[in-house]
Biotite code that builds the C-alpha atoms (Angstrom):
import biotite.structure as struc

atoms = struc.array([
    struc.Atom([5.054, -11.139, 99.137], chain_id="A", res_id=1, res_name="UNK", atom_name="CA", element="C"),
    struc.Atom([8.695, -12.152, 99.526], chain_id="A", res_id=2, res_name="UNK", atom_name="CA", element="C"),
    struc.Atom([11.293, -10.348, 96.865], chain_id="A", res_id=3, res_name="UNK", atom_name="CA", element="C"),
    struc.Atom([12.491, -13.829, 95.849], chain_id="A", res_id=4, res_name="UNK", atom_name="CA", element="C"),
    struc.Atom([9.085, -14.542, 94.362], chain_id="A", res_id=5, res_name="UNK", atom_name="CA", element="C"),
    struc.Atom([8.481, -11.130, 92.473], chain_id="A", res_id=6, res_name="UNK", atom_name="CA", element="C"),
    struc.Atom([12.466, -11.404, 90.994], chain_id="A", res_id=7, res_name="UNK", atom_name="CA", element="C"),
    struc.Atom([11.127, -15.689, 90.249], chain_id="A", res_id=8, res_name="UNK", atom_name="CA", element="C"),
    struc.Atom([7.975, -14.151, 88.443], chain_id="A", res_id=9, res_name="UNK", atom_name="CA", element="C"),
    struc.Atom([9.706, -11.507, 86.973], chain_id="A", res_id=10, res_name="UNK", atom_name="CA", element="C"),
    struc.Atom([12.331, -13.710, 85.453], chain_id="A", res_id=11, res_name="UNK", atom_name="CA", element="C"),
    struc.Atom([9.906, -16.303, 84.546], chain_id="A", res_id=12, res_name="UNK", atom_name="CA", element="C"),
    struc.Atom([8.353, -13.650, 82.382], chain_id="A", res_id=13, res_name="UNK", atom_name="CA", element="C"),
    struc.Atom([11.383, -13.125, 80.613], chain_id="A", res_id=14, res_name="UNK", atom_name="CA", element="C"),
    struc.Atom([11.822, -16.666, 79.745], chain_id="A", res_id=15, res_name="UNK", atom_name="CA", element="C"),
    struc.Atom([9.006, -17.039, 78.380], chain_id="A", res_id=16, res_name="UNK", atom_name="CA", element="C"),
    struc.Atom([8.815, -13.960, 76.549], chain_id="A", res_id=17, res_name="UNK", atom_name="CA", element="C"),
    struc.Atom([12.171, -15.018, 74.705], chain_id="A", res_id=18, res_name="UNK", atom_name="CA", element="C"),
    struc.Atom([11.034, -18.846, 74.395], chain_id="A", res_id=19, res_name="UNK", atom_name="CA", element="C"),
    struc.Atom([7.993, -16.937, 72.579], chain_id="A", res_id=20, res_name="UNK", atom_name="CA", element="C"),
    struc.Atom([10.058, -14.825, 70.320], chain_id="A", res_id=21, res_name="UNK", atom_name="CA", element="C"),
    struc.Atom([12.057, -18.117, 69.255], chain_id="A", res_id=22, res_name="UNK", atom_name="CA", element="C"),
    struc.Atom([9.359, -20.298, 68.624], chain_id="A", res_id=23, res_name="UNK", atom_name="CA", element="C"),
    struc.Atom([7.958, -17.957, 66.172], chain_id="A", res_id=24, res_name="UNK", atom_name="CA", element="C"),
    struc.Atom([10.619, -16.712, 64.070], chain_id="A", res_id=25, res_name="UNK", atom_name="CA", element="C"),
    struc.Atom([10.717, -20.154, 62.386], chain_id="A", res_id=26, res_name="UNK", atom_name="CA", element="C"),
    struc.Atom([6.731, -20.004, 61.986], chain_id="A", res_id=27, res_name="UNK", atom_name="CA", element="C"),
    struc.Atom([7.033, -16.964, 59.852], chain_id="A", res_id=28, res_name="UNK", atom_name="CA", element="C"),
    struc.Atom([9.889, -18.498, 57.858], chain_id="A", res_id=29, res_name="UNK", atom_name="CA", element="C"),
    struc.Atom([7.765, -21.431, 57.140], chain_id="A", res_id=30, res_name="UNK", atom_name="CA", element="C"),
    struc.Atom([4.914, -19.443, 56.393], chain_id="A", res_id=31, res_name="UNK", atom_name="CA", element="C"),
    struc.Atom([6.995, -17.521, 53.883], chain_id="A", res_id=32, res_name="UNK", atom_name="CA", element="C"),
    struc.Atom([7.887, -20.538, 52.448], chain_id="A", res_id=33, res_name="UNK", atom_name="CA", element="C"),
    struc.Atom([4.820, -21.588, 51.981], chain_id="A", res_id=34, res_name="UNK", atom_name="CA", element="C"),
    struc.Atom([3.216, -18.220, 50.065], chain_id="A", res_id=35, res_name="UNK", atom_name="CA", element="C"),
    struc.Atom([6.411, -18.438, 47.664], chain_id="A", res_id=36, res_name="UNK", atom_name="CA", element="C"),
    struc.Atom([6.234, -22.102, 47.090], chain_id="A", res_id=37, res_name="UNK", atom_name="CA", element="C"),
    struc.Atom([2.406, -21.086, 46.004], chain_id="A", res_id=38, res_name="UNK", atom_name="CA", element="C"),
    struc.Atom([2.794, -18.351, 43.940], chain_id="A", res_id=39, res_name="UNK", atom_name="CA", element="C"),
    struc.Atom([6.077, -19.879, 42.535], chain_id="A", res_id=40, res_name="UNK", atom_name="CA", element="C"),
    struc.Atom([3.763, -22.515, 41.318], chain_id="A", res_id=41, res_name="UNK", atom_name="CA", element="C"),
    struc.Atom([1.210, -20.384, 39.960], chain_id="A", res_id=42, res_name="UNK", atom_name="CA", element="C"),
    struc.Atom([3.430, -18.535, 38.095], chain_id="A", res_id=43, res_name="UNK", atom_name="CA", element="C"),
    struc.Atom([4.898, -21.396, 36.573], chain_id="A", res_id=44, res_name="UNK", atom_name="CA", element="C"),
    struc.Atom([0.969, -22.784, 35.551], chain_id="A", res_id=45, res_name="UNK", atom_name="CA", element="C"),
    struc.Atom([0.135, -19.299, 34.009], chain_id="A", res_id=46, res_name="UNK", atom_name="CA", element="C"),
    struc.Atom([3.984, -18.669, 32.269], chain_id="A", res_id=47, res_name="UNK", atom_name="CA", element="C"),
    struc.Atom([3.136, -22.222, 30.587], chain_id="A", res_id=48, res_name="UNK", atom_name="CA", element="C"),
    struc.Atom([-0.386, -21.648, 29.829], chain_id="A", res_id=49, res_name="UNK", atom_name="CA", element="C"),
    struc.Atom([-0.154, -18.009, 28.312], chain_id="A", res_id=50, res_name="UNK", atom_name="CA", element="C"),
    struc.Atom([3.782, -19.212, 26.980], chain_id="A", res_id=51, res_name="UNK", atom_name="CA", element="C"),
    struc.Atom([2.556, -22.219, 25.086], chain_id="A", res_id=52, res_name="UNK", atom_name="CA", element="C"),
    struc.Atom([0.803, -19.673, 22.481], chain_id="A", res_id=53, res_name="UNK", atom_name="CA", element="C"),
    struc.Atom([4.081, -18.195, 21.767], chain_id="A", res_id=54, res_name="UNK", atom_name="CA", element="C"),
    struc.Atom([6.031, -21.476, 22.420], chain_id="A", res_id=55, res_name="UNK", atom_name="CA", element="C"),
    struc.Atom([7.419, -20.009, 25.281], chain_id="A", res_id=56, res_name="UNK", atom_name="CA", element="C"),
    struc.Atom([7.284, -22.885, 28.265], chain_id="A", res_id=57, res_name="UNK", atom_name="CA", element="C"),
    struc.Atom([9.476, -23.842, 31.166], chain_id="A", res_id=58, res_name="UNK", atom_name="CA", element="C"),
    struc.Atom([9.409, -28.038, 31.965], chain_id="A", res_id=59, res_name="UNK", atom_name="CA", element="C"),
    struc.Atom([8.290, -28.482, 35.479], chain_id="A", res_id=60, res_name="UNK", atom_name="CA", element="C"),
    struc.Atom([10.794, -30.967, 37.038], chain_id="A", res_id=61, res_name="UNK", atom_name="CA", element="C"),
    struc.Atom([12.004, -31.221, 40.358], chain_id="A", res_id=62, res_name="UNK", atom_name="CA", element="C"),
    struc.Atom([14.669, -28.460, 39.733], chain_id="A", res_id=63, res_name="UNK", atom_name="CA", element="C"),
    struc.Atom([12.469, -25.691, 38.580], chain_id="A", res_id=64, res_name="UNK", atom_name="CA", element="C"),
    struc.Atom([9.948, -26.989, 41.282], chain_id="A", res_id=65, res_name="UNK", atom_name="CA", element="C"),
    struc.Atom([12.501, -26.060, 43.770], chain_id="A", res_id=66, res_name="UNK", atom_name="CA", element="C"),
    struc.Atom([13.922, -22.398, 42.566], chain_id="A", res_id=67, res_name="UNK", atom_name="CA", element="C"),
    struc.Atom([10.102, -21.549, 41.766], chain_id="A", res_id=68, res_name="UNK", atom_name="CA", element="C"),
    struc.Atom([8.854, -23.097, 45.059], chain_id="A", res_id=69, res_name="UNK", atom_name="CA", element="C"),
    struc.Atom([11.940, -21.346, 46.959], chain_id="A", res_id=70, res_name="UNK", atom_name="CA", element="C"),
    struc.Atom([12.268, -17.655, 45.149], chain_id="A", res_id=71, res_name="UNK", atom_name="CA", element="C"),
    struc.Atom([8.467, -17.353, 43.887], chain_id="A", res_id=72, res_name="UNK", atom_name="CA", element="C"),
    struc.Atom([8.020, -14.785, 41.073], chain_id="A", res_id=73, res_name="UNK", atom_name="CA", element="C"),
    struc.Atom([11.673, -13.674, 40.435], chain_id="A", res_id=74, res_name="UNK", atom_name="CA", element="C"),
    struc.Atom([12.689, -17.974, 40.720], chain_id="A", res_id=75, res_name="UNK", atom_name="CA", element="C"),
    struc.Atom([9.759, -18.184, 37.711], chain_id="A", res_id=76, res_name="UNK", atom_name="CA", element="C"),
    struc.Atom([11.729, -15.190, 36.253], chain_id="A", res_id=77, res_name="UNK", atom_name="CA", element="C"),
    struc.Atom([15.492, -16.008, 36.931], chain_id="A", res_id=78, res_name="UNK", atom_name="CA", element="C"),
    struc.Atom([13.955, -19.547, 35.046], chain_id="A", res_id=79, res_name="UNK", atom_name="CA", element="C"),
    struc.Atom([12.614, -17.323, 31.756], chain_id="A", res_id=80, res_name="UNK", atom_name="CA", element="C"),
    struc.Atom([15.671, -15.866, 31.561], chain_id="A", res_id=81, res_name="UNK", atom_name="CA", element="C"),
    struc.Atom([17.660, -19.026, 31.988], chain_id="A", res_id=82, res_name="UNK", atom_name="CA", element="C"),
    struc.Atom([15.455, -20.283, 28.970], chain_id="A", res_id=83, res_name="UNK", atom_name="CA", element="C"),
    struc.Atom([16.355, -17.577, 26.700], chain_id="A", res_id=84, res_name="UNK", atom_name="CA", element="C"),
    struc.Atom([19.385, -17.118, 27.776], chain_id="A", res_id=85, res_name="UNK", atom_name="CA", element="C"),
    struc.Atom([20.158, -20.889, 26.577], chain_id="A", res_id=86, res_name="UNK", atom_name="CA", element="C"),
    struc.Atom([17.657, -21.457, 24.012], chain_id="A", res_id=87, res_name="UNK", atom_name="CA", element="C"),
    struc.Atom([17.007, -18.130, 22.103], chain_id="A", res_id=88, res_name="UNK", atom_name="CA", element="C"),
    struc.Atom([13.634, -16.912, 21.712], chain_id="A", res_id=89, res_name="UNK", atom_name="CA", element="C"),
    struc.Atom([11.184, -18.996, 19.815], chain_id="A", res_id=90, res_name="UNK", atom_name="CA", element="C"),
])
């Protein structure tokens, strides 16, 4: 075997070792996305389920969609807080 073609192989390994590590970085971010977006909405279902006996709710629009879909529990939190921070407790 010529030198040429183990330094070719050896570089192709490289390459696509680092092509590898690139291409799933953004899978895992996505896939984090995903969990929070579903436990962000959870959270908001059960806060308004259990909250509505108290009269404690949060509206689901496209804005608290987003910060419970993006930050998951402490969005649903930072969006109590928010709520009694500008509305007083009930």
């Amino acid at each position: 075997m010529d030198i040429y073609v183990v330094i070719a192989y050896f570089i192709g390994v490289i390459l696509l070792y680092i092509i590898g590590r690139l291409l799933l970085i953004p899978i895992r971010i996505i896939f984090n996305l995903i969990v929070n977006a579903v436990i962000g909405g959870a959270m908001l279902l059960i806060v308004n389920l259990i909250g509505s006996f108290w009269g404690v709710t949060i509206g689901i629009n496209p804005i608290t969609a987003l910060v419970a879909g993006l930050l998951g529990v402490p969005g649903v939190i930072l969006l109590l807080a928010l709520r009694f921070l500008l509305f007083g407790v009930p």
